[in-house]
Residue frames relative to the residue before (quaternion, step in Angstrom):
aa qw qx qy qz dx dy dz
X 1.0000 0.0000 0.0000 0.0000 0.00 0.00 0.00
X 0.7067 0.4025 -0.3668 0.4517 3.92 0.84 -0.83
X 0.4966 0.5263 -0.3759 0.5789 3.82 1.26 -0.31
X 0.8525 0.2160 -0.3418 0.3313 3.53 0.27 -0.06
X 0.2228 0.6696 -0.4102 0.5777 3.46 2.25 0.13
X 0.7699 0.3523 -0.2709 0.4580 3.85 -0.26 -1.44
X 0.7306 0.3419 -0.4008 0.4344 3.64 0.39 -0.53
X 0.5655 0.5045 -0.4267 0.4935 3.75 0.49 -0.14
X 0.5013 0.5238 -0.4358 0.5333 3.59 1.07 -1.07
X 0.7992 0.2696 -0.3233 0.4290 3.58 -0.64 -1.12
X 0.7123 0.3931 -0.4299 0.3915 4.10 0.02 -0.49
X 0.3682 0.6007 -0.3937 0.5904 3.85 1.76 -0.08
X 0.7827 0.3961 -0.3425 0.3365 3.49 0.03 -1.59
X 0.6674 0.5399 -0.2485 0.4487 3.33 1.07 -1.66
X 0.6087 0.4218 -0.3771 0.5562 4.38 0.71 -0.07
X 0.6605 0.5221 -0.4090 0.3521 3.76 0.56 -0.61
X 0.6642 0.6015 -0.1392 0.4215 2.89 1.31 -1.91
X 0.6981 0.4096 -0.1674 0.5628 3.90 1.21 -0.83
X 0.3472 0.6243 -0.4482 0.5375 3.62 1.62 0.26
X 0.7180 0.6364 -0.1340 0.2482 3.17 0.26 -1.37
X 0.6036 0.2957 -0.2103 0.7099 3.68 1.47 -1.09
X 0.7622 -0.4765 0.3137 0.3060 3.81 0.32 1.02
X 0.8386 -0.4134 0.2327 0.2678 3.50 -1.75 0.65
X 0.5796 0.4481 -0.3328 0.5938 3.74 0.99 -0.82
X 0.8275 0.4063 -0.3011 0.2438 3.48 0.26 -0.92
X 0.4795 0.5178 -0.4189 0.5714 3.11 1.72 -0.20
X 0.5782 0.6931 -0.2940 0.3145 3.10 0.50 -0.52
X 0.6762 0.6267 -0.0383 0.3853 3.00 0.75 -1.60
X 0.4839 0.8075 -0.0788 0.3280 3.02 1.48 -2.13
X 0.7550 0.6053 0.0359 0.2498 1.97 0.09 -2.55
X 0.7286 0.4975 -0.1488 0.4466 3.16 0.84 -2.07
X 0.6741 0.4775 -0.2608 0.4996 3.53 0.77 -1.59
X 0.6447 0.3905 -0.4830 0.4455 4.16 0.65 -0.60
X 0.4083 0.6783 -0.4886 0.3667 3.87 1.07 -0.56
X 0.6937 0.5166 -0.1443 0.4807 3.59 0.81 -1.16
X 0.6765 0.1353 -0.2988 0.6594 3.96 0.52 -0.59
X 0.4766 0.3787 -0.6985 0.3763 3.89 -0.07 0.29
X 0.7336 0.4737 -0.3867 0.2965 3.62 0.13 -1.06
X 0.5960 0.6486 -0.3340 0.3354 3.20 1.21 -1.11
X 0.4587 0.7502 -0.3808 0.2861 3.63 1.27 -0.96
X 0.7775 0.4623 -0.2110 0.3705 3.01 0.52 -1.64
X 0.9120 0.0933 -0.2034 0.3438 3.53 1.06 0.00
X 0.1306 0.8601 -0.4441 0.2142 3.00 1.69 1.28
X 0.5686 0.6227 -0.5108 0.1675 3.39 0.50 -0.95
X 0.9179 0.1865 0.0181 0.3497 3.53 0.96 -1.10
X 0.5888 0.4884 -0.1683 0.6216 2.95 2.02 0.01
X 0.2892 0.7672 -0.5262 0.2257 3.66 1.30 -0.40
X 0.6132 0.3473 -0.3403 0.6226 4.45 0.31 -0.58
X 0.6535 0.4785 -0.4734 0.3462 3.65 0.08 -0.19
X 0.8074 0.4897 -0.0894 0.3168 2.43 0.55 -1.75
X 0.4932 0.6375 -0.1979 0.5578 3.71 1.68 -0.48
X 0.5048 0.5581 -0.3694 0.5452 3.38 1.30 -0.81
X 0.8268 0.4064 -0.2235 0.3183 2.99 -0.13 -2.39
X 0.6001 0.6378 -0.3094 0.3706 3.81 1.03 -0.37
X 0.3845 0.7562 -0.1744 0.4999 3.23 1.87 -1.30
X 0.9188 0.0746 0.0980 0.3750 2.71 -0.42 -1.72
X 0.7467 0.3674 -0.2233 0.5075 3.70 1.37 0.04
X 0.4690 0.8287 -0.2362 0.1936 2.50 1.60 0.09
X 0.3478 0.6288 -0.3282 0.6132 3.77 2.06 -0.75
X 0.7637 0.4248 -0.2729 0.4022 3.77 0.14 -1.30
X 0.7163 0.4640 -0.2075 0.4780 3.46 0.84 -0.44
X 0.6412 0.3064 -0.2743 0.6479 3.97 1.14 -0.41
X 0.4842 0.6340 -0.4311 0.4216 3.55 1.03 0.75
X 0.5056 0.7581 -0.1398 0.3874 2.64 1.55 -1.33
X 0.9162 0.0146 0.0635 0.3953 2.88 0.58 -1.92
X 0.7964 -0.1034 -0.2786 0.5268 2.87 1.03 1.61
X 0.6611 -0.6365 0.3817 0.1102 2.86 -1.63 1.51
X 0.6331 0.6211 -0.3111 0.3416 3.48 1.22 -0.59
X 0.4704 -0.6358 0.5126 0.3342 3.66 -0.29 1.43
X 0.8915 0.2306 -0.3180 0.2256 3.19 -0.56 -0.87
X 0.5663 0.4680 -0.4212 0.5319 3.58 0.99 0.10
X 0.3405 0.6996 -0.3559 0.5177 3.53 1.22 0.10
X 0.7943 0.5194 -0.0751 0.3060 2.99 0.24 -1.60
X 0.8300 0.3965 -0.0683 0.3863 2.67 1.11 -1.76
X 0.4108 0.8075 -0.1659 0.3894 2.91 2.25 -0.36
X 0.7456 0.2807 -0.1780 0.5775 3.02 0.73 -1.81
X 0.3684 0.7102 -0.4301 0.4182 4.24 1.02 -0.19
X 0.8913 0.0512 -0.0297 0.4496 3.88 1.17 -1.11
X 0.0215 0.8571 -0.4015 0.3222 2.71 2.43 1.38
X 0.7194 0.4448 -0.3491 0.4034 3.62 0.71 -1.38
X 0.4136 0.7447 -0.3445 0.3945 4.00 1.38 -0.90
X 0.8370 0.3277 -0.1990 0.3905 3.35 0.45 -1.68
X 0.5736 0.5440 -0.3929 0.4697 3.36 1.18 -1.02
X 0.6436 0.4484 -0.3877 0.4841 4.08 0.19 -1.01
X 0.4954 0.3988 -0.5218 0.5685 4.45 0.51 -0.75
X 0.8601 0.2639 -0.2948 0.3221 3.53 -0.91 -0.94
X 0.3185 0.6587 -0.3933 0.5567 3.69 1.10 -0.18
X 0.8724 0.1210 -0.0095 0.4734 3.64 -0.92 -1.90
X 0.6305 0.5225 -0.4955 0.2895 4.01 0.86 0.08
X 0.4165 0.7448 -0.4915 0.1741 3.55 1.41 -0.29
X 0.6970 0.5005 -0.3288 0.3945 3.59 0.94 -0.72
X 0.5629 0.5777 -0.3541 0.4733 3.69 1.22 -0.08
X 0.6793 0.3936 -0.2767 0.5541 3.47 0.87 -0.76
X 0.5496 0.4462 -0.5594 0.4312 3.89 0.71 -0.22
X 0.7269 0.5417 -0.2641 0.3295 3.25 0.57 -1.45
X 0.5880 0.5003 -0.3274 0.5447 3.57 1.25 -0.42
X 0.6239 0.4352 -0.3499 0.5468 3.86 0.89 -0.39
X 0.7751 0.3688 -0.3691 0.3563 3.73 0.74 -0.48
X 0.5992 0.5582 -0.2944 0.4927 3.46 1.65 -0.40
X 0.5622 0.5594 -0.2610 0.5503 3.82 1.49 -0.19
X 0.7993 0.1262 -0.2219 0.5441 3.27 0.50 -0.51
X 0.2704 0.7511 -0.3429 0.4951 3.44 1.38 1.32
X 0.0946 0.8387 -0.4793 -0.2408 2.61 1.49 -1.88
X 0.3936 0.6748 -0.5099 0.3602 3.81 1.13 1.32
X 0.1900 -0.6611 0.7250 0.0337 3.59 0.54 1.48
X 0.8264 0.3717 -0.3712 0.2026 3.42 -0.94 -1.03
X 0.5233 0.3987 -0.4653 0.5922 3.84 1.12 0.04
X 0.6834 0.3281 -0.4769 0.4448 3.94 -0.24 -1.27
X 0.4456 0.4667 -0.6205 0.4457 4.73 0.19 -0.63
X 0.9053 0.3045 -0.2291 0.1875 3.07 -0.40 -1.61
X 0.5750 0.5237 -0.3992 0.4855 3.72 1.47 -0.54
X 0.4324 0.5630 -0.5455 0.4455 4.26 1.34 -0.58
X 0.8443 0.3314 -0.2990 0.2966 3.11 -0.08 -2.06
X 0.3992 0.6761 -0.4936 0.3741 4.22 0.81 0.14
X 0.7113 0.5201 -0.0931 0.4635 2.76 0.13 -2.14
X 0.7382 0.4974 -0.2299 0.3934 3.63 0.68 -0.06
X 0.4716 0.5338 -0.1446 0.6869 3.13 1.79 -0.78
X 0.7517 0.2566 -0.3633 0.4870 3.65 0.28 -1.00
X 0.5578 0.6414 -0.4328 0.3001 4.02 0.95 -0.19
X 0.6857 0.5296 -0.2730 0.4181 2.89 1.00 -1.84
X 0.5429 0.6789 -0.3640 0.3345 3.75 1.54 -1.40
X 0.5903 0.4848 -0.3931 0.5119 3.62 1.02 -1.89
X 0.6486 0.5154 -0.5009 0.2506 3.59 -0.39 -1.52
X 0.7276 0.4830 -0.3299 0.3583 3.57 0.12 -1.88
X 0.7615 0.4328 -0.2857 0.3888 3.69 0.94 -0.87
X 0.7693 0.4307 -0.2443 0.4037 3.14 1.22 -0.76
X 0.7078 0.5641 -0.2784 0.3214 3.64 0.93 -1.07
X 0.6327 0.4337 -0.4437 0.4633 3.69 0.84 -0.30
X 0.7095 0.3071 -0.4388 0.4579 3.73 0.36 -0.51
X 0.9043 0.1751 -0.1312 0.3666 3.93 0.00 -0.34
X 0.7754 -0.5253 0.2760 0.2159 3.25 1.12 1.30
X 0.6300 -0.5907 0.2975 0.4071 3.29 -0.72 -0.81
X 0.1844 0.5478 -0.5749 0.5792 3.07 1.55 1.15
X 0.7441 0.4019 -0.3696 0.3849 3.69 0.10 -0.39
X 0.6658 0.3722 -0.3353 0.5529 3.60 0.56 -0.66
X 0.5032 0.5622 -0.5037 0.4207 3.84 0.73 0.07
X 0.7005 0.4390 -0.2683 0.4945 3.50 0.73 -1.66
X 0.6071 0.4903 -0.5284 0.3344 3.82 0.55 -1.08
X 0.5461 0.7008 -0.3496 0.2975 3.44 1.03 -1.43
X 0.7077 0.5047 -0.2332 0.4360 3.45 0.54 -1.54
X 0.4745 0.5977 -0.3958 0.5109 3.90 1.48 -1.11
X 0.6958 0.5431 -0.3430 0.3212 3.31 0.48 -1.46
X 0.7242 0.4399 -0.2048 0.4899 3.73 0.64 -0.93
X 0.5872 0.4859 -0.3148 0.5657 3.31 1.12 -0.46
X 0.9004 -0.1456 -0.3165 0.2606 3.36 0.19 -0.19
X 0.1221 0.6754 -0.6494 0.3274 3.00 0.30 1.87
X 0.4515 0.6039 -0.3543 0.5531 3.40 1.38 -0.50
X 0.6794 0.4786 -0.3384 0.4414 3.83 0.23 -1.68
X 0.7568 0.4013 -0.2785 0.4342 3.79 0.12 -1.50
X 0.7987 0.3162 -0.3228 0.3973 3.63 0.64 0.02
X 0.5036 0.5909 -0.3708 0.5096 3.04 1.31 0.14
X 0.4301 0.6614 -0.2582 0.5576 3.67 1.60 -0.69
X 0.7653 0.5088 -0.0997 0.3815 3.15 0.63 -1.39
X 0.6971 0.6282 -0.1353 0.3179 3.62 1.13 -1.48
X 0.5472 0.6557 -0.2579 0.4519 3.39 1.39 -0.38
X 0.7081 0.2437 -0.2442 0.6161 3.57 1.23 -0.68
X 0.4083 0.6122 -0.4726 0.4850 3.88 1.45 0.34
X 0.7959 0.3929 -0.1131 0.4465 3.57 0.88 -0.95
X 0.4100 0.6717 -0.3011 0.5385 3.03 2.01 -0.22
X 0.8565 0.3234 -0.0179 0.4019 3.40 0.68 -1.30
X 0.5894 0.4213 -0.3883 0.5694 3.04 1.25 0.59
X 0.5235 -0.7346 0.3995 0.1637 3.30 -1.12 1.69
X 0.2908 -0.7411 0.5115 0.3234 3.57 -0.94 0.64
X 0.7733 -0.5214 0.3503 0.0862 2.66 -1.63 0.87
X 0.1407 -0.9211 0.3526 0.0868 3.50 0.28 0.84
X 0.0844 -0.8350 0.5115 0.1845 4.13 0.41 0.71
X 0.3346 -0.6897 0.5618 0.3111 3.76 -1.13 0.23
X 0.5179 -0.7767 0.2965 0.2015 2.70 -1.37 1.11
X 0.6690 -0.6771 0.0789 0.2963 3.82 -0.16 0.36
């Protein structure tokens, strides 16, 4: 439950924070998370695909959902942002599937409540000087190192799982 608290925290932090540079950009945001929510559902194994298809369909698709030029605009402007999150998050979401069906809450809590700290860190360094090009990139930190703290973590995951024994013939 606190591993999913901290991630809601940081996709909270990362809408508040993009509230701030005004209405299109929330907007915008808004549209381009519309795209890695969706991606979730099929990152585990498609995550380069699916970064492509965002890439490069990606204008055609924040058309879609919404008509307003300038959130348009401002969209496809931080189009490359979303496509690189869903791109570099594939290794977080494996690592969340191998630490779930682990049932090792106490590493994914403790790799959420990192990975949060190192966001909020990127933001404080990045967002005042470059806007929301900066809370994009902190964003991407953010997924990246949720990846690091569980990867930290995975060695005594693999530690603790018995090997497989085959019989002999």
């Amino acid at each position: 439950m606190v591993r999913t608290v901290f991630l809601m925290l940081g996709f909270a932090w990362f809408t508040n924070q993009g509230a701030r540079y005004g209405n299109v950009t929330l907007a915008a945001n808004h549209v381009l998370l519309q795209l890695v929510s969706l991606s979730a559902f099929f990152l585990d194994g498609f995550a380069a695909v699916l970064a492509a298809t965002i890439w490069l369909a990606g204008e055609a698709v924040v058309a879609a959902l919404t008509d307003l030029e300038a959130v348009r605009a401002t969209a496809l402007a931080q189009l490359p942002f979303a496509a690189a999150y869903v791109l570099l998050s594939f290794p977080a979401f494996q690592l969340d599937g191998a630490f779930i069906g682990a049932t090792r809450t106490r590493a994914m809590r403790d790799a959420a409540i990192l990975s949060f700290a190192a966001f909020l860190a990127a933001w404080w360094l990045l967002a005042l000087e470059h806007g929301n090009r900066g809370l994009w990139i902190a964003f991407i930190l953010y997924v990246l190192a949720r990846a690091a703290a569980l990867g930290v973590y995975f060695p005594g995951l693999r530690a603790a799982i018995p090997e497989r024994r085959t019989r002999a013939a």
